[in-house]
N, C-alpha and C positions, 0 to 999 in steps of 0.2 A: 504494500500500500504506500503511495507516496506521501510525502511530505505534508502537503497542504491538504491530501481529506485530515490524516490525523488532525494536525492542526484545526479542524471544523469540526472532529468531534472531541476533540477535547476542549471548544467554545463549548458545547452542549454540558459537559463534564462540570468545565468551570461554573458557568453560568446555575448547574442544579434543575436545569429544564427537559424536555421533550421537545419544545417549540419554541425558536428564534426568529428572526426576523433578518431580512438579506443584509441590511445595516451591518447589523452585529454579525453576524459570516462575514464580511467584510474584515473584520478586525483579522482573519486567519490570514488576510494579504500582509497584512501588516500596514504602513506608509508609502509601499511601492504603485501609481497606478495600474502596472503592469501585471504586478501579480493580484492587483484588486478585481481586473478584467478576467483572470484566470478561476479566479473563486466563483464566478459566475457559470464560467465551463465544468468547473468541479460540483457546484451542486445541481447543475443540470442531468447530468453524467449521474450521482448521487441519486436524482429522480428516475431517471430511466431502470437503474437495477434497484429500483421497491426501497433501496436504504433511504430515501427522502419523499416524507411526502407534501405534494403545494396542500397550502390550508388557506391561501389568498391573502390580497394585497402586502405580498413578498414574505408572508411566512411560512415558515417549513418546520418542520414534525420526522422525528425519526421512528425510524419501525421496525419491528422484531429482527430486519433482515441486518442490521447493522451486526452484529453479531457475528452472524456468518462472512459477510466481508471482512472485517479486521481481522478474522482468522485465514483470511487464504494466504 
């Protein structure tokens, strides 16, 4: 698993939630816009394989399948 999901789910970690908001995933960029643009691709990515789900106006909700990814 690269870099920057961990870094999103350990916002989830930090944070003590299930659901965040695109904002705050942001913060896994850090201060770079470049890798701010990347966070976007990675929770996109994240939605397509079940580990994210949209729950609207830019929030997202993790789900049972996170689990299974952090272990491959």
């Amino acid at each position: 698993m690269d870099n920057l999901r961990k870094k999103i789910f350990k916002l989830f970690d930090q944070m003590k939630t299930n659901t965040l908001d695109l904002h705050t995933l942001f913060e896994a960029g850090g201060n770079d816009p470049q890798a701010r643009e990347k966070v976007i691709d990675v929770v996109a990515q994240l939605v397509r394989e079940g580990v994210l789900e949209e729950r609207g106006s830019d929030f997202y909700t993790l789900t049972t399948q996170r689990t299974a990814v952090e272990n491959q």
